[in-house]
N, CA and C atoms as an extended XYZ file, in Angstrom:
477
Properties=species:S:1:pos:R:3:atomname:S:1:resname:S:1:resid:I:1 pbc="F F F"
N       -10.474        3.940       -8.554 N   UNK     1
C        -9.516        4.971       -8.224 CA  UNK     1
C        -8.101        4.411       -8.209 C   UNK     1
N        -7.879        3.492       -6.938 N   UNK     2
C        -6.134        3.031       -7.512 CA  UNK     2
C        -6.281        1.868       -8.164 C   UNK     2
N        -5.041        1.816       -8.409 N   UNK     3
C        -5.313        0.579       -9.485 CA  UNK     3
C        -4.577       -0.767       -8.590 C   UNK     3
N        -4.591       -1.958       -9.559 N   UNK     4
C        -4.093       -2.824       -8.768 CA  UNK     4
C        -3.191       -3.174       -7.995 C   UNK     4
N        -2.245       -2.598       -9.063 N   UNK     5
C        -0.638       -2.567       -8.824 CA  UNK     5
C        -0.494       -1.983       -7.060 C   UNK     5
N        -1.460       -0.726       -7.416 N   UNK     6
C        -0.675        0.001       -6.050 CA  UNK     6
C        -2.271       -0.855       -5.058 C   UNK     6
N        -2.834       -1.243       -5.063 N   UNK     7
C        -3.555       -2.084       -3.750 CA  UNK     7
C        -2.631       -2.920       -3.326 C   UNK     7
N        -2.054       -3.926       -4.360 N   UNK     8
C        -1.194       -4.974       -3.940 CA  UNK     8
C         0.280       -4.467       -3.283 C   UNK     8
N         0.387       -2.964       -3.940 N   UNK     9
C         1.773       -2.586       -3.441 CA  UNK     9
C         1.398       -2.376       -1.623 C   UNK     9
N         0.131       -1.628       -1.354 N   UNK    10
C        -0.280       -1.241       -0.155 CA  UNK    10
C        -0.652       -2.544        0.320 C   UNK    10
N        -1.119       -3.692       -0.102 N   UNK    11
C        -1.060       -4.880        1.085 CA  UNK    11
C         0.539       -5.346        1.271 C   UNK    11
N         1.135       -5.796        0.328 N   UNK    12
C         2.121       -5.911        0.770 CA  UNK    12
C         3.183       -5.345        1.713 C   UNK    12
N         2.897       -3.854        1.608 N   UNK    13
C         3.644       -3.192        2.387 CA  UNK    13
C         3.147       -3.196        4.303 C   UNK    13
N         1.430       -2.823        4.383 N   UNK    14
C         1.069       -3.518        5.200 CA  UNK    14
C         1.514       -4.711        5.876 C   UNK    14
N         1.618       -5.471        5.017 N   UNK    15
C         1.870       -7.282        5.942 CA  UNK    15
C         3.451       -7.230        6.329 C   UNK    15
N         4.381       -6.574        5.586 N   UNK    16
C         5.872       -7.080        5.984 CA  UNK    16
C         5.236       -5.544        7.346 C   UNK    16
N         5.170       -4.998        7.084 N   UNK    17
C         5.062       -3.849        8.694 CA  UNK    17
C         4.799       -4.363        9.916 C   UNK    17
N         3.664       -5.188        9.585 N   UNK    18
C         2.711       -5.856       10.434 CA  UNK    18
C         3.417       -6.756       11.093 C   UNK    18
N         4.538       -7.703       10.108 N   UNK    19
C         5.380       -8.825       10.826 CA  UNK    19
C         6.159       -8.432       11.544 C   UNK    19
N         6.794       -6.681       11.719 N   UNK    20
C         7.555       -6.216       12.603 CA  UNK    20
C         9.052       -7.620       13.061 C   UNK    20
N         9.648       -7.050       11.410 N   UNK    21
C        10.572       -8.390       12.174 CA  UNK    21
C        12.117       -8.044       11.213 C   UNK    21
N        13.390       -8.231       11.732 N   UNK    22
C        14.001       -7.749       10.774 CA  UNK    22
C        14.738       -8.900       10.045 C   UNK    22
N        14.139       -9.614        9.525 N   UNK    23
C        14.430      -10.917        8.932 CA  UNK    23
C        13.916      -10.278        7.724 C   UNK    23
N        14.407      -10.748        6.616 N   UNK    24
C        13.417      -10.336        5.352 CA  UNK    24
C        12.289      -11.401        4.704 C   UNK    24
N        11.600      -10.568        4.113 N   UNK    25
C        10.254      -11.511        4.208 CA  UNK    25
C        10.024      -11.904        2.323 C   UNK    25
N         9.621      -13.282        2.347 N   UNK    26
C         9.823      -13.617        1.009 CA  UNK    26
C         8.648      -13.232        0.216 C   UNK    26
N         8.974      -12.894       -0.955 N   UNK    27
C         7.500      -12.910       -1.748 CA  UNK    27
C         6.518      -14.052       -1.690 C   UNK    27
N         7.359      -15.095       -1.986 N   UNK    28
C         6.690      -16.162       -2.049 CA  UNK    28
C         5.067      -16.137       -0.517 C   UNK    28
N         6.335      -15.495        0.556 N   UNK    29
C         5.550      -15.802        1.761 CA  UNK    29
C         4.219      -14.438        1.510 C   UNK    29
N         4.307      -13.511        1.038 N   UNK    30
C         3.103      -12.155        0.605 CA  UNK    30
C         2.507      -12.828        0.139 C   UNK    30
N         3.020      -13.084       -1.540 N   UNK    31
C         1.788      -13.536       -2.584 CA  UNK    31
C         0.933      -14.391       -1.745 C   UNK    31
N         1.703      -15.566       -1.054 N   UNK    32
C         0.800      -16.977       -0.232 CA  UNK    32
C        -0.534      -16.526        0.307 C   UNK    32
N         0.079      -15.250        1.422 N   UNK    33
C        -0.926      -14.950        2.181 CA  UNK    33
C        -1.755      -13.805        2.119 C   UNK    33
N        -1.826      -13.210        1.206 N   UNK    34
C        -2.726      -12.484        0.375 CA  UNK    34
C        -3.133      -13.105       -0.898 C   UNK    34
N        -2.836      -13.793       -1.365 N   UNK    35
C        -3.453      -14.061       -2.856 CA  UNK    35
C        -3.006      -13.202       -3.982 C   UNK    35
N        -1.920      -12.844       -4.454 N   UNK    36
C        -1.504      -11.746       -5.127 CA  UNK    36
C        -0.566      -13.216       -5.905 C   UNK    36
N        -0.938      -12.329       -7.025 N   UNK    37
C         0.023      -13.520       -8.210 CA  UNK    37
C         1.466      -13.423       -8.250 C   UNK    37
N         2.416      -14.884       -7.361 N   UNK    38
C         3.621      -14.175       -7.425 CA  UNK    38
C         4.291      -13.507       -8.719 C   UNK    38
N         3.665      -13.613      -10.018 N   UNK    39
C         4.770      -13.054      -11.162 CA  UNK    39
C         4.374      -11.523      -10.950 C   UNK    39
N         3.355      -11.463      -10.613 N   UNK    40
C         2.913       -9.869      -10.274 CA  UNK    40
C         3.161       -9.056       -9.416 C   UNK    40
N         3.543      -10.017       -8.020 N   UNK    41
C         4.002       -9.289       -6.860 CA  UNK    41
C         5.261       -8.655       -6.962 C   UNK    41
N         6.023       -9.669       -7.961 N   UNK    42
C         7.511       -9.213       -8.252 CA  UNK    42
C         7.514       -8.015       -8.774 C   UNK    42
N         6.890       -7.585       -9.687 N   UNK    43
C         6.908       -6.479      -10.489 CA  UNK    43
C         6.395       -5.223       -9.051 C   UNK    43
N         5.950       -5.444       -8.676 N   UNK    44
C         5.214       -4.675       -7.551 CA  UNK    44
C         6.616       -4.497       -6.695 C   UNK    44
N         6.483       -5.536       -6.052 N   UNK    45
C         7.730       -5.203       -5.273 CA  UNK    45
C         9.231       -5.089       -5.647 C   UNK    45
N         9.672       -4.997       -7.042 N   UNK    46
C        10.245       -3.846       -7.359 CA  UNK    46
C        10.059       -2.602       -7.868 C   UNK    46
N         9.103       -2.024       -8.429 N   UNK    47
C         8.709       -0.885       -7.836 CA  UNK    47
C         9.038       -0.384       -6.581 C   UNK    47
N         8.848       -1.103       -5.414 N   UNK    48
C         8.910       -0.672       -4.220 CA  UNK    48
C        10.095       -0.400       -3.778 C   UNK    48
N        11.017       -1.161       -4.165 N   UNK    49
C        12.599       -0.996       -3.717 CA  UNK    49
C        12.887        0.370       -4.809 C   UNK    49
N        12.682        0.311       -6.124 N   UNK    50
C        12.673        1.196       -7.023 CA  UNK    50
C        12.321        2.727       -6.170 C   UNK    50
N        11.222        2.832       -5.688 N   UNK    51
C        10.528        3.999       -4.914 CA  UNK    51
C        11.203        4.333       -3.551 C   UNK    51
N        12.346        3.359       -2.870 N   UNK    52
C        12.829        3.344       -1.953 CA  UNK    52
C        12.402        3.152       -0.946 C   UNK    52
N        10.890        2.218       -0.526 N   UNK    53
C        10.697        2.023        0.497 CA  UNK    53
C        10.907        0.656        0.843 C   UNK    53
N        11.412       -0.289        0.230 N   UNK    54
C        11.876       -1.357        0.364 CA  UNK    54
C        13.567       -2.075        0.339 C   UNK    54
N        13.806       -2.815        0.649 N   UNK    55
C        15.043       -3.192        0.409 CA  UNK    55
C        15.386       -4.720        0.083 C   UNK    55
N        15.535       -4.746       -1.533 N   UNK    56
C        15.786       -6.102       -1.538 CA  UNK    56
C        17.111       -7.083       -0.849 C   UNK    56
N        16.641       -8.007       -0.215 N   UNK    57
C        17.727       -8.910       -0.306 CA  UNK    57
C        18.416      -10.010       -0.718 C   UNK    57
N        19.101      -10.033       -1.660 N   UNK    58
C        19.465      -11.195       -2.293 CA  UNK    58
C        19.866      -12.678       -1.509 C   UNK    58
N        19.793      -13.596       -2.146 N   UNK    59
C        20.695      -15.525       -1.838 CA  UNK    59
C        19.709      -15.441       -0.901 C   UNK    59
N        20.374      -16.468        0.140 N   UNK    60
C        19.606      -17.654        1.153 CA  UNK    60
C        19.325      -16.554        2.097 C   UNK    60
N        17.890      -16.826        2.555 N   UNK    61
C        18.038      -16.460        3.726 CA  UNK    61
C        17.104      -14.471        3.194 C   UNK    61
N        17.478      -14.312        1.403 N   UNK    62
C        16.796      -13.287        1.055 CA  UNK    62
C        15.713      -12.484        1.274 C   UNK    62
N        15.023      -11.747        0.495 N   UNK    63
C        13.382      -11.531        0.875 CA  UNK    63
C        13.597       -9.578        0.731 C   UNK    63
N        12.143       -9.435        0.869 N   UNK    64
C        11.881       -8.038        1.084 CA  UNK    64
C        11.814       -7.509        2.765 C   UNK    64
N        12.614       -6.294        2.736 N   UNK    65
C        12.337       -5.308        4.330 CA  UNK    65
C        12.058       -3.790        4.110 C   UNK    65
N        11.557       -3.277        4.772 N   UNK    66
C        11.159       -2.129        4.784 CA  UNK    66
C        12.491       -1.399        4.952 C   UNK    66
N        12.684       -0.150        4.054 N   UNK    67
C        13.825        0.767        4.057 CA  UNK    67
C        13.447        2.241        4.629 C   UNK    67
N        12.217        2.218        5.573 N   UNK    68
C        11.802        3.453        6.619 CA  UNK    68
C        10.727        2.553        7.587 C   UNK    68
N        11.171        3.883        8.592 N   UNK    69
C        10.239        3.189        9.520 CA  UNK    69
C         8.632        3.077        9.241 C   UNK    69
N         7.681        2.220        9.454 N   UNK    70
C         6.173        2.292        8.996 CA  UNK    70
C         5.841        3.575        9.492 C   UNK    70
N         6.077        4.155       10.477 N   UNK    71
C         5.812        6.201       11.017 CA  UNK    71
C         5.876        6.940        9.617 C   UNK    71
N         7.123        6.604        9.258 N   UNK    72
C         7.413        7.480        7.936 CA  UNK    72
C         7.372        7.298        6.527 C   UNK    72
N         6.043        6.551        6.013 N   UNK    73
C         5.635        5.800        5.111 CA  UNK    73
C         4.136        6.287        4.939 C   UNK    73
N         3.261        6.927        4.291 N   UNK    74
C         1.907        7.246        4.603 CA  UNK    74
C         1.360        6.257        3.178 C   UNK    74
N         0.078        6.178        3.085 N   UNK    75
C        -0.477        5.513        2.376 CA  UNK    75
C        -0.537        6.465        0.862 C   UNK    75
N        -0.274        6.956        0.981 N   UNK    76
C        -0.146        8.797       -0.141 CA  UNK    76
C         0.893        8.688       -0.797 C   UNK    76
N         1.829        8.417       -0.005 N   UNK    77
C         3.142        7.967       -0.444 CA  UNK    77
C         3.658        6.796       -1.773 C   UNK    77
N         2.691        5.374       -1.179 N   UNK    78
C         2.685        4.387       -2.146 CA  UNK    78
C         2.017        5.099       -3.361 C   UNK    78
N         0.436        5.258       -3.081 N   UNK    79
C         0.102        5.876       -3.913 CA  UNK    79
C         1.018        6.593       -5.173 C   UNK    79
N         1.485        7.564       -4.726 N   UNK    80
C         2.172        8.438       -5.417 CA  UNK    80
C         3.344        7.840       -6.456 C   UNK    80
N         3.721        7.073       -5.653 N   UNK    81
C         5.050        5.822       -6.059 CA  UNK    81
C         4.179        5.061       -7.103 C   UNK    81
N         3.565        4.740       -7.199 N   UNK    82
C         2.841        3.129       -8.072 CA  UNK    82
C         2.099        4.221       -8.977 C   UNK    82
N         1.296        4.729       -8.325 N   UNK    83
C        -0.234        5.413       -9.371 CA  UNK    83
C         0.266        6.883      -10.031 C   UNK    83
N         0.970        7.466       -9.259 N   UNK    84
C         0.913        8.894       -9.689 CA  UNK    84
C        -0.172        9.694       -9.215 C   UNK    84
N         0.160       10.848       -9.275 N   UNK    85
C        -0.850       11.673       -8.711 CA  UNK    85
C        -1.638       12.504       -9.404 C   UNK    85
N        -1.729       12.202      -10.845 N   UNK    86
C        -2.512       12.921      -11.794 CA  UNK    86
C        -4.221       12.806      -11.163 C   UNK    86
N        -4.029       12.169      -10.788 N   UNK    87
C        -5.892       11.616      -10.249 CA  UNK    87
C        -5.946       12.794       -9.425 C   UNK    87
N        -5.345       13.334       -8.842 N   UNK    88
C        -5.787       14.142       -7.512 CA  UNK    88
C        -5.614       15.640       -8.328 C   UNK    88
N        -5.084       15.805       -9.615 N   UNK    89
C        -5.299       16.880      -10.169 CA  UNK    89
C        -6.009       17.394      -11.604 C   UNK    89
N        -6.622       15.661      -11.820 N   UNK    90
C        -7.569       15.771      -13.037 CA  UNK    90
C        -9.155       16.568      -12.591 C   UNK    90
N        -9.577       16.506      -13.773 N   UNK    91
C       -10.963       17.310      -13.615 CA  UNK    91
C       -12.077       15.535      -13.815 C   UNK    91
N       -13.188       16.057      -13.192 N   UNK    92
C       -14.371       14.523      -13.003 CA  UNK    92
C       -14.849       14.477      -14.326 C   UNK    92
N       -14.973       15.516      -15.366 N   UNK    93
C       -15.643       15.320      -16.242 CA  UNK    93
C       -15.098       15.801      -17.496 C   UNK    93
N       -14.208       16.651      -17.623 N   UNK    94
C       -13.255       16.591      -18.556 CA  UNK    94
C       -12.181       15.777      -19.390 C   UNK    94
N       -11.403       15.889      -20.086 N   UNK    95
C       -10.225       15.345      -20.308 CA  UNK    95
C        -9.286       16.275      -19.564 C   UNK    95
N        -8.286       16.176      -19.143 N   UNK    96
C        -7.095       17.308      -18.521 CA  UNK    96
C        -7.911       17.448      -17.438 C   UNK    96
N        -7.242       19.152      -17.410 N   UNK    97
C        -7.741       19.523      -15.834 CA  UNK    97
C        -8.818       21.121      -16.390 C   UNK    97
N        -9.006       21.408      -15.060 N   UNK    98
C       -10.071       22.505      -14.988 CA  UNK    98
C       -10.070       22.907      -13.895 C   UNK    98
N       -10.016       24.387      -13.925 N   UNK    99
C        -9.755       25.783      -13.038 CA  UNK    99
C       -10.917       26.489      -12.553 C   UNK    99
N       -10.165       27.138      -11.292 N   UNK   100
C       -11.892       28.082      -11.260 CA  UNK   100
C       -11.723       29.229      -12.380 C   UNK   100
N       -10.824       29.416      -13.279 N   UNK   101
C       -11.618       30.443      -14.283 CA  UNK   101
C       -12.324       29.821      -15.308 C   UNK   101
N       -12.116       28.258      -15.287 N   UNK   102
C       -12.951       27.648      -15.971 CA  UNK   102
C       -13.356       26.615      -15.826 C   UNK   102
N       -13.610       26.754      -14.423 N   UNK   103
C       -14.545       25.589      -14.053 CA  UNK   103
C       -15.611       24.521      -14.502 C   UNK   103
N       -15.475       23.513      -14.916 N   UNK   104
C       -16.737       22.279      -15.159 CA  UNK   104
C       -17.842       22.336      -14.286 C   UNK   104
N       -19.032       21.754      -14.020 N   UNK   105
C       -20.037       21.753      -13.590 CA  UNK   105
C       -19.814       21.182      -11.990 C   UNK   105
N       -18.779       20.274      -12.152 N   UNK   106
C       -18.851       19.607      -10.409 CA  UNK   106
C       -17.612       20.172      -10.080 C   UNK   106
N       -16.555       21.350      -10.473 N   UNK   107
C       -15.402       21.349      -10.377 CA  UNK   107
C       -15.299       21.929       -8.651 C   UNK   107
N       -16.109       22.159       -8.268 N   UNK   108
C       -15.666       22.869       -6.511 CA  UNK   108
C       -16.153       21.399       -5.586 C   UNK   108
N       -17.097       20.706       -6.216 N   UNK   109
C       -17.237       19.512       -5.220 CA  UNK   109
C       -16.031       18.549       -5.676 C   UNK   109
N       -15.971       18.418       -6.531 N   UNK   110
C       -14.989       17.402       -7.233 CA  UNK   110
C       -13.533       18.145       -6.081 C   UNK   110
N       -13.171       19.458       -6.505 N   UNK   111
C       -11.957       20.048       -5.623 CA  UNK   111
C       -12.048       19.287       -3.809 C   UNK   111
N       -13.095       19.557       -3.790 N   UNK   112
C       -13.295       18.796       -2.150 CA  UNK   112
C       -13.059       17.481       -1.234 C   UNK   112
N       -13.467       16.981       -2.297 N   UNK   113
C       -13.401       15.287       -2.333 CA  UNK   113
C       -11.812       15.005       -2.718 C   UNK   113
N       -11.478       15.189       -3.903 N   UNK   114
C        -9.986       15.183       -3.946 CA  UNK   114
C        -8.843       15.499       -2.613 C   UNK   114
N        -8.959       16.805       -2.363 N   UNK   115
C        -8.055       17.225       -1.144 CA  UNK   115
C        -8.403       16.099       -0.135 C   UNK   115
N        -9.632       15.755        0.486 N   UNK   116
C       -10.115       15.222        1.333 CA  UNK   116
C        -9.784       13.990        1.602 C   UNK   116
N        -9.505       13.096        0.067 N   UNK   117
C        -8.850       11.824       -0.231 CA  UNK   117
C        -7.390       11.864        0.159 C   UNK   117
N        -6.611       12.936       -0.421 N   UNK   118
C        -5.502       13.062       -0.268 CA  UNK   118
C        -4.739       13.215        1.071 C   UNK   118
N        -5.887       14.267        1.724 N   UNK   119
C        -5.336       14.096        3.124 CA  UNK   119
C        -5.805       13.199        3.793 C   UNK   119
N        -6.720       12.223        3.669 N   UNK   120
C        -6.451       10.995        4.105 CA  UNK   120
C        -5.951       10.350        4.203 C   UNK   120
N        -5.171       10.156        3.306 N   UNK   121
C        -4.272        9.001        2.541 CA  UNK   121
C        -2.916        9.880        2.988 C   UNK   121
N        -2.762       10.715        2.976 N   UNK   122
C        -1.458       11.588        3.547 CA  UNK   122
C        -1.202       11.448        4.774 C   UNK   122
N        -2.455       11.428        5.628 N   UNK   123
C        -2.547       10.949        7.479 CA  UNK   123
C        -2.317        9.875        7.728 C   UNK   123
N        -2.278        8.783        7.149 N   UNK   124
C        -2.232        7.251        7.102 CA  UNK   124
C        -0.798        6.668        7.255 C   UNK   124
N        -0.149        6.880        8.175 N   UNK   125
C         0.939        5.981        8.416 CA  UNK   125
C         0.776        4.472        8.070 C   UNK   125
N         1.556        3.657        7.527 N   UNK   126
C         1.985        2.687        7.346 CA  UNK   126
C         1.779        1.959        9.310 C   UNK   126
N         1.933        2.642        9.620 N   UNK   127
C         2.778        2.079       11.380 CA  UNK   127
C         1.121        2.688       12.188 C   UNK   127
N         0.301        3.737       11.284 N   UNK   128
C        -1.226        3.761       11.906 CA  UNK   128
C        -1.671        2.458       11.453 C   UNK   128
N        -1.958        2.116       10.261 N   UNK   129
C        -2.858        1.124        9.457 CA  UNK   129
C        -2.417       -0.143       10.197 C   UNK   129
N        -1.012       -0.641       10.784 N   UNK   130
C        -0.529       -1.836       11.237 CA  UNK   130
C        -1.031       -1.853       13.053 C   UNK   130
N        -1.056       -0.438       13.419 N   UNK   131
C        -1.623       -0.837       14.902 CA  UNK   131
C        -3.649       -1.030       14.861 C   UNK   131
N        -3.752       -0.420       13.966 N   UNK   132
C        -5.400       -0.732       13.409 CA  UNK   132
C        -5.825       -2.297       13.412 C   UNK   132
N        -4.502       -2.521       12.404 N   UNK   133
C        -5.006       -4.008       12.032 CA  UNK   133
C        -4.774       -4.584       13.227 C   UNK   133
N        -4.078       -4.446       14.537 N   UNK   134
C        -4.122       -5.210       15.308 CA  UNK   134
C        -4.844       -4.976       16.692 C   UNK   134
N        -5.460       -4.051       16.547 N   UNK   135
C        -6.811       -4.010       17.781 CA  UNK   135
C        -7.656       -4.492       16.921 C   UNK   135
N        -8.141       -4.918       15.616 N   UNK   136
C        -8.815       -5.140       14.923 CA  UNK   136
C       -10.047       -4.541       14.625 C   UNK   136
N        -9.715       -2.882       14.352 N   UNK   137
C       -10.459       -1.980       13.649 CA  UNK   137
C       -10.644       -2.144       12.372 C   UNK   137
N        -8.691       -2.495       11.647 N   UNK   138
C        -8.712       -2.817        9.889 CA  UNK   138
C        -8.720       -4.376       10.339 C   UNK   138
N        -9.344       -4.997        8.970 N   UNK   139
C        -8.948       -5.709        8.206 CA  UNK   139
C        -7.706       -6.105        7.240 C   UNK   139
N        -6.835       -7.080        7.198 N   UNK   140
C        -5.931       -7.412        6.062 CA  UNK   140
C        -6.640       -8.713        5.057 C   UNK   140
N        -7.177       -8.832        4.251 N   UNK   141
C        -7.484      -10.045        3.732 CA  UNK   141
C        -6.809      -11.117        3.262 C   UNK   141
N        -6.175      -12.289        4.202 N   UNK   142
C        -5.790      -13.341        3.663 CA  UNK   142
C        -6.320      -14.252        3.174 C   UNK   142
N        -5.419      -15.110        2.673 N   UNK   143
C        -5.772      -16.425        1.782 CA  UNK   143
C        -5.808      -17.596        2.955 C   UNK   143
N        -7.240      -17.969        2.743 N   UNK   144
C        -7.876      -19.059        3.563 CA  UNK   144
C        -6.933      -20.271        3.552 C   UNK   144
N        -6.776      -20.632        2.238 N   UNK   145
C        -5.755      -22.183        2.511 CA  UNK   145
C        -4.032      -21.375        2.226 C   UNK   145
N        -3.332      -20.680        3.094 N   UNK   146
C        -2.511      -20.101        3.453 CA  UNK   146
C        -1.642      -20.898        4.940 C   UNK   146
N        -0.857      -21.913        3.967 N   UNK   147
C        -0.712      -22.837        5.684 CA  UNK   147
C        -0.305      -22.509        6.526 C   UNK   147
N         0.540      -21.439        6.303 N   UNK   148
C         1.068      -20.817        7.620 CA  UNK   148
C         0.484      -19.541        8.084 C   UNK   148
N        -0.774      -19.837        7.456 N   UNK   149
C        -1.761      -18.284        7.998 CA  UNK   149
C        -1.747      -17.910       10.120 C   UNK   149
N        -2.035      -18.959       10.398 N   UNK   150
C        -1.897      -18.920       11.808 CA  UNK   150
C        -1.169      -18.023       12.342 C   UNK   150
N         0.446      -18.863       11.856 N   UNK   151
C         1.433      -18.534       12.387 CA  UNK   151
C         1.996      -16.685       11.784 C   UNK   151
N         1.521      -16.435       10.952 N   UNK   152
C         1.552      -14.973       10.372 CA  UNK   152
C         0.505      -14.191       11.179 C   UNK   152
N        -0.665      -14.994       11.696 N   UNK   153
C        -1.310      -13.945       12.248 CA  UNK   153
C        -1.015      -13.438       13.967 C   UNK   153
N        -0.033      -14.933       14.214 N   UNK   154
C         0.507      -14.583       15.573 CA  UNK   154
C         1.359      -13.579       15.831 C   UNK   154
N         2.036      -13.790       14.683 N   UNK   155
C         3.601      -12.799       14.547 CA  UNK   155
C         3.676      -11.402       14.222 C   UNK   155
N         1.730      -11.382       13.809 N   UNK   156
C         1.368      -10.066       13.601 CA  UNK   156
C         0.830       -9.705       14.761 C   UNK   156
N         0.126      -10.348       15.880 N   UNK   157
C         0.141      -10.054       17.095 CA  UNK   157
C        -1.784       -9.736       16.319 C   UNK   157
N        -2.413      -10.416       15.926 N   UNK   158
C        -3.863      -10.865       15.361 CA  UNK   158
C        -4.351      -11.951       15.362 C   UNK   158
N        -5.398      -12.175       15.168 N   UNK   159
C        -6.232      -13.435       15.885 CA  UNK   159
C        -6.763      -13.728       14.578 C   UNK   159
């Protein structure tokens, strides 16, 4: 369903939330601790400034920050930004789309599941998913030999 681009766009965006910090945060330091290829993250995370939820900062001292609060960021959102939203209005078994005057064979379950995704992913604050990860309901998956994994997971207020 999403593609890479926007998983990596949604961890990344996750982890700088999570660091709750207004320092800007380097790629170098994402890719590290997720495992995301820095030539790839770049492209990702401009997109993100591109989409306006980021803000690059240039020279010493640079890095990526969030340009809304994680409240006002839903996971629907990235989505929409990276993937597009043709997925949520294609048909399961067609090419294009399909209507109820001409409905496909799964087209009312297929309708169900779609909305259902969407408003999931529409309910999903950025600033829900970051207090998740830290009662430790979610998961974030880092990179094991990540040397300063520790210290990222303190600052995320995670064990």
């Amino acid at each position: 369903m999403l593609s890479r681009t926007c998983k990596y766009a949604i961890q990344a965006m996750i982890f700088i939330a999570s660091l709750n910090t207004e320092e800007p945060v380097l790629a170098k330091q994402i890719a590290g601790a997720l495992s995301i290829p820095r030539e790839f993250l770049n492209k990702v995370m401009q997109r993100l400034v591109k989409a306006g939820f980021l803000v690059s900062v240039k020279g010493p001292g640079g890095g990526f920050l969030l340009a809304k609060d994680p409240k006002d960021i839903t996971v629907f959102d990235i989505v929409k930004a990276i993937d597009g939203v043709e997925w949520f209005d294609s048909c399961l078994l067609r090419v294009g789309r399909c209507d109820e005057a001409n409905p496909c064979v799964v087209h009312e379950f297929w309708v169900k599941i779609r909305n259902q995704v969407r408003a999931i992913l529409d309910h999903e604050s950025l600033a829900d998913l970051v207090k998740e990860l830290r009662n430790g309901k979610r998961v974030l998956q880092f990179a094991e030999d990540f040397i300063l994994l520790k210290k990222i997971k303190t600052q995320m207020g995670i064990n």
